[in-house]
C-alpha positions, -999 to +999 in steps of 0.1 A: +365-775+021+359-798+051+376-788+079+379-825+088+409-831+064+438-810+059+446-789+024+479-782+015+483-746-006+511-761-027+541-742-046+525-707-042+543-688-067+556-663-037+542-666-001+542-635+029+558-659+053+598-676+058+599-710+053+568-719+036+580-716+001+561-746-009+531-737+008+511-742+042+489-769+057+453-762+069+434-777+090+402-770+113+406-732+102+443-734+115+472-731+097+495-763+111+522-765+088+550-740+069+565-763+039+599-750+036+622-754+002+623-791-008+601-803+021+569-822+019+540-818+043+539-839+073+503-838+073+481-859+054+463-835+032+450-826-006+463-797-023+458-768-042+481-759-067+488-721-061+517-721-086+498-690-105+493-673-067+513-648-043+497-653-010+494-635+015+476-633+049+442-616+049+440-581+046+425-561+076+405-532+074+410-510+108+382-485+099+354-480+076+319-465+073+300-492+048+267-469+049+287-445+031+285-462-005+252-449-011+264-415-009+301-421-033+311-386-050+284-371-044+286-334-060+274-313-031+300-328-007+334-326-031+362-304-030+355-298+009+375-305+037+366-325+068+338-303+085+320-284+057+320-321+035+302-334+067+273-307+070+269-315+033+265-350+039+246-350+071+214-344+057+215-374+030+227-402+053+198-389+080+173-406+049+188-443+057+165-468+061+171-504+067+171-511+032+199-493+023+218-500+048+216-535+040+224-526+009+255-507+014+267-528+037+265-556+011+281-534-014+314-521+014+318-556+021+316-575-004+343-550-023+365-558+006+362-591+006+371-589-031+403-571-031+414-594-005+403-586+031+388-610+053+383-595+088+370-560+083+357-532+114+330-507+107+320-477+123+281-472+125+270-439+140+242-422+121+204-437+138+181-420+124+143-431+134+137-464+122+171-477+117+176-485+153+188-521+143+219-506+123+242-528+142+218-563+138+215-555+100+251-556+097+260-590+114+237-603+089+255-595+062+290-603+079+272-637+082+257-642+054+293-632+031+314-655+058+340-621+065+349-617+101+338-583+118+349-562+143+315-538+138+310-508+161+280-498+180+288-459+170+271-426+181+270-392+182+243-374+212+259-338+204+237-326+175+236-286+154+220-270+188+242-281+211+270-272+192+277-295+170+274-305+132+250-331+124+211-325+123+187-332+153+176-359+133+203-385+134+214-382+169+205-402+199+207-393+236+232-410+259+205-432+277+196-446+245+231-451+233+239-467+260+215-491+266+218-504+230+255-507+231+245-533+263+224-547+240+244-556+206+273-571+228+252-593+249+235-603+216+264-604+190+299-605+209+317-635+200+351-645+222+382-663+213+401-670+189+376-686+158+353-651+165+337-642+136+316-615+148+326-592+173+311-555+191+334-524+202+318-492+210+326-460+188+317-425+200+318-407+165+340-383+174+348-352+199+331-330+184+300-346+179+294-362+217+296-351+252+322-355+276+293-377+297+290-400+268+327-406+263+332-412+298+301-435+304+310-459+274+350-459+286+332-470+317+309-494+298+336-507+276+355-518+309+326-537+326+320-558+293+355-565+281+349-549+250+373-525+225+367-489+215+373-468+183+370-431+176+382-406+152+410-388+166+436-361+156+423-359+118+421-322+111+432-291+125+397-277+130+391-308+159+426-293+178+409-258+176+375-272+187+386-294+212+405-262+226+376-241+223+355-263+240+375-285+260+407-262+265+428-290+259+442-306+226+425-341+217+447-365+227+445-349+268+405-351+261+411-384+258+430-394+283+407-369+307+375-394+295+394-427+306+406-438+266+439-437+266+449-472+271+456-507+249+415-512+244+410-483+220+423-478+185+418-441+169+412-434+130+436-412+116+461-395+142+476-374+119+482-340+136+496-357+172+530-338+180+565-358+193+553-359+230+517-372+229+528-400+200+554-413+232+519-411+249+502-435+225+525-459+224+535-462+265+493-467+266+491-491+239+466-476+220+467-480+179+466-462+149+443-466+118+461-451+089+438-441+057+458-428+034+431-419+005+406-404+028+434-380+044+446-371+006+407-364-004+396-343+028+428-327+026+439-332+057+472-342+060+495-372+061+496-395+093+530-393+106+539-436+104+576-434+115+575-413+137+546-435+155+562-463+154+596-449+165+576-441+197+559-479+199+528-469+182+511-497+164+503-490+125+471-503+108+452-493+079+418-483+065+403-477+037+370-450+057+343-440+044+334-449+011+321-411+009+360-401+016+376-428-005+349-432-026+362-468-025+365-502-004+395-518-017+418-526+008+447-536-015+445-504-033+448-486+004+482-508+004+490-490-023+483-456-013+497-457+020+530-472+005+532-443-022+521-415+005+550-425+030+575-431+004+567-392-006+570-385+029+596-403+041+619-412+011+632-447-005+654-456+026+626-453+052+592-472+039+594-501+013+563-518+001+569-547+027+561-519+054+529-511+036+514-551+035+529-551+073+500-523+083+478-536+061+483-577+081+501-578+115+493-539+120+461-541+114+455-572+135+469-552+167+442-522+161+414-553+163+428-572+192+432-604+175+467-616+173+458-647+157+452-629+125+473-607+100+502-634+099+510-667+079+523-688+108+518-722+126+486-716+152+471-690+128+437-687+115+437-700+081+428-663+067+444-662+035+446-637+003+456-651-030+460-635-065+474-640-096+498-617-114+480-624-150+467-588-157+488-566-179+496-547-150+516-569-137+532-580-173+571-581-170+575-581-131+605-594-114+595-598-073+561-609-071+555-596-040+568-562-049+542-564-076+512-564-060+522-532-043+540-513-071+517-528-099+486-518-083+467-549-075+430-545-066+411-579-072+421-613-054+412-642-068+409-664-040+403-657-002+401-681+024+383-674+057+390-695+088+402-726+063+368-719+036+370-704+009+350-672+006+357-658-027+366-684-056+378-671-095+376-636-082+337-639-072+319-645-042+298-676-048+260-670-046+265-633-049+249-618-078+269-584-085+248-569-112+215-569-097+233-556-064+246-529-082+214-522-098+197-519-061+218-505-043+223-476-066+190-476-071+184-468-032+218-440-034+193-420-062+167-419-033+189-412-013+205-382-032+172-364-040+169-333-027 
């Protein structure tokens, strides 16, 4: 499309907004328009006929770990919960090489990008020697697929003899960590509100860095203007660590390292009690909510009224491909909608809350207001698919359908007013011969 003329999506057959059922106007990557019922554009501007489409606005994906499709259920590491499926793992990812990296960052994203997601976070935080450029590799294939990015400069500096779980071999020290993190933002850091490519820093996790670390990149963080993302609150065994260690419970770990505050957003949060949720949400800091990862590792449900009773903000991930075994953000809808109906019953969570976390929740977590909502002064970040699968044979609310019928491809996504995935493929991309590499470079991987 050229962004010097306008495009009208015309007549969608239903539409995540009020007062755009005939469509929306597009123009220089901005929505400008809402057609309501029986209106016409007041913009000059071709159309495309999206009779056979519900749209919605792009999916965002709060947390991820797109190295982790090389390594998708992988026999040594199933039916483990959160610590022992790590030490299993460990010592397969600590064989990355740039290669496949690229590679399964192609693989992560471009999945996402198929099932409907255009801005997408990741968290990078295995370096082992020679993959020093983890962060580079991956703005080349954000920019190169046309998704936007919010991609982490992760680490972890508290290896197996200092306490911690992974190997010597794929931690770095905190000088090293630190100077790079300078490094990727001054190089890759985009501002405003057309960034496609954007840096936060990412600390893996308490119980794989020091206090010093989390404290110098809270600092860091700070001085550049930059967000920050951990895991937090996922399992049981981190509230017993962190009071072994830290003799404190996570969230006051936190807060003690200078992170509890509106720049960070934390994966998981699913064993936070009453009073530190009323914590979260006075400081501003976000939720990423991956339902299938917490029903694989067992390790609980996150607690999503409750959170948002106490002004926590909601958004949703699809993790690791290694604890998902997937990158489909539409079918995390899904999930999440199905786990917090179980949890919370038919009165509490409808499949409107679900494509909420999943848009406008997830745009909070990334610090980008101008995403995850179909409205005038948007970015034109669209999602559309058609309901012409047998899945979806006899529906009655379109909308509904995509959640309760279990939706998983798009057929069109829009990016910033381009489209970035056309007939349910991404133009250019060849999928067999990617699938052929990449799991190709997984097998290599794998060997023991």
């Amino acid at each position: 499309m050229n962004q010097a003329h306008a495009i009208w999506i015309k007549d969608p057959l239903a539409i995540l907004a009020e007062g755009a059922e005939r469509g929306i106007v597009i123009k220089d990557g901005r929505i400008v328009e809402l057609v309501p019922k029986g209106g016409q554009p007041a913009t000059s501007a071709a159309f495309f006929e999206a009779g056979d489409h519900v749209v919605l606005p792009g999916l965002i994906n709060t947390h991820h770990h797109f190295y982790q499709t090389l390594t998708r259920a992988l026999p040594a590491a199933m039916d483990r919960e959160l610590f022992p499926w790590l030490e299993a793992l460990y010592p397969v990812w600590a064989k990355l090489t740039p290669a496949s990296l690229e590679l399964g960052v192609t693989v992560a994203m471009s999945e996402l990008l198929l099932s409907g997601c255009t801005t997408t976070t990741d968290h990078h935080y295995v370096f082992p020697a020679g993959l020093e450029e983890a962060v580079d590799i991956e703005v080349g294939v954000t920019r190169r697929l046309g998704m936007r990015a919010l991609l982490t400069r992760g680490s972890m500096n508290r290896s197996q003899r200092d306490g911690g779980l992974p190997p010597d071999s794929v931690v770095q020290d905190e000088d090293t960590i630190l100077a790079d993190s300078e490094r990727v933002v001054a190089k890759h850091h985009e501002r405003g509100p057309d960034a496609m490519v954007q840096i936060a820093l990412a600390p893996c996790s308490p119980f794989s860095v020091t206090t010093s670390l989390m404290l110098a990149t809270a600092a860091l963080a700070e001085k550049l203007d930059v967000r920050l993302h951990t895991h937090l609150a996922e399992t049981e065994d981190e509230n017993k660590f962190c009071e072994q260690i830290h003799n404190c419970r996570p969230l006051d770990y936190l807060e003690q390292c200078g992170w509890l505050n509106a720049r960070t957003w934390l994966a998981h949060g699913v064993h936070f009690n009453a009073g530190e949720m009323k914590r979260l949400g006075k400081a501003g800091t976000t939720i990423s909510h991956c339902a299938c990862s917490n029903q694989l590792l067992a390790s609980g449900c996150c607690p999503v009224c409750e959170m948002e009773e106490a002004g926590v903000g909601i958004g949703l991930g699809v993790d690791g491909s290694a604890s998902n075994d997937g990158s489909n953000l539409m079918q995390e809808v899904r999930a999440a909608f199905l786990l917090q109906r179980a949890r919370y019953g038919v009165n509490r969570i409808s499949h409107k809350d679900a494509l909420r976390w999943a848009t406008k929740g997830s745009a909070a977590c990334v610090g980008r207001p101008e995403l995850g909502e179909i409205a005038v002064g948007k970015a034109a970040d669209l999602a559309l698919f058609k309901l012409d699968e047998l899945r979806f044979s006899g529906h009655g609310d379109p909308l509904a359908a995509l959640v309760l019928c279990g939706a998983h491809r798009a057929d069109r996504v829009m990016v910033g007013g381009k489209w970035v995935v056309t007939d349910g493929t991404i133009p250019g991309l060849d999928v067999p011969d990617l699938i052929r590499r990449h799991s190709a470079a997984a097998r290599t991987m794998q060997r023991g």
